[in-house]
N, C-alpha and C positions, 0 to 999 in steps of 0.2 A: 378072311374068315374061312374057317374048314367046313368040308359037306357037313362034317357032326354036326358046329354049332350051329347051322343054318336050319338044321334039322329039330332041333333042342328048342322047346318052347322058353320064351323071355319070361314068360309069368306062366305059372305051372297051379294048380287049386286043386287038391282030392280030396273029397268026404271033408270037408271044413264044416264043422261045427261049433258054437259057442252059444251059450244063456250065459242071462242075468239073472238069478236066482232060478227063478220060474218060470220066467221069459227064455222063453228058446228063440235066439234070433237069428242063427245062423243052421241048416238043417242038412249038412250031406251036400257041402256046394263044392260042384265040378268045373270050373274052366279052365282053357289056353291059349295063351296068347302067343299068335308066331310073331317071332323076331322081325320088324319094321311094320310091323301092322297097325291098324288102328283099332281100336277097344274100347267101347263103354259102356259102362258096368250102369244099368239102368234100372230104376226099382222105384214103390212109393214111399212116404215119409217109414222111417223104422222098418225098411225093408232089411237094413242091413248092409247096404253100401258103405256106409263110414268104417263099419265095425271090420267088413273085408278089408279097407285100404288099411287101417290099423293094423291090423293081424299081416298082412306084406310089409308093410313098412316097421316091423317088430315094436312096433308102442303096445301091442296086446297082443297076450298067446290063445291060441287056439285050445277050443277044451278036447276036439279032436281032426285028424286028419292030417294033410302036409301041403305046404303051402312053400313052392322055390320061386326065388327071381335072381335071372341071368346063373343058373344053375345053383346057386345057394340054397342050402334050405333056410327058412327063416327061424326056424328054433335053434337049430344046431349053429350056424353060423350068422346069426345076427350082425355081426361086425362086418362081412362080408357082402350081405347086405345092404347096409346102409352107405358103405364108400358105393356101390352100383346104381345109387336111386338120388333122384330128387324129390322130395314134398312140398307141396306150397298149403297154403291153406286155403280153406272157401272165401278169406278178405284180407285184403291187404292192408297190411298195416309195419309201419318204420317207424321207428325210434327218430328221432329227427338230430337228435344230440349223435348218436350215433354213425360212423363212417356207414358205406355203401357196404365192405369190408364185414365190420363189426356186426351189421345188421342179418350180414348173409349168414355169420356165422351161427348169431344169436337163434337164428329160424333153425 
């Protein structure tokens, strides 16, 4: 790894915003995540947490701000993105019909 990258936040947040019509649920949200750290994004129910990891993991755009991971931005390079990232979901669940393979893909 170069000084840069070591330098370079892995998750990067500015001014992130997003509503649901009326519902403003995300408001000007700032963080950074350094490269091998640990991070947890903590909040109450409808704080907003899902809708952050959405908007990083490009399932949802942002109605404002910028939002990179592993130097990508997630609007402009979505594909670049998503070869850099893992998601799981809040419950596990497999296809049982399904190889190990198949199922990883399926998620």
């Amino acid at each position: 790894m170069t000084a840069h990258q070591l330098q370079r936040p892995a998750i990067r947040v500015q001014g992130l915003e997003k509503s649901y019509k009326n519902l403003h649920v995300l408001r000007g949200v700032d963080f950074a995540v350094a490269p091998g750290s640990i991070f947890a994004l903590l909040g109450s129910n409808g704080a907003g947490k899902t809708t952050v990891v959405k908007i990083l993991s490009t399932l949802l755009k942002a109605d404002a701000g910028t939002a990179g991971v592993h130097g990508f931005d997630v609007t402009t390079q979505p594909a670049d993105v998503r070869e850099s990232i893992s998601l799981t979901g809040q419950f596990a669940a497999v296809d049982e019909i399904l190889t190990g393979r198949e199922n990883l893909v399926l998620v």
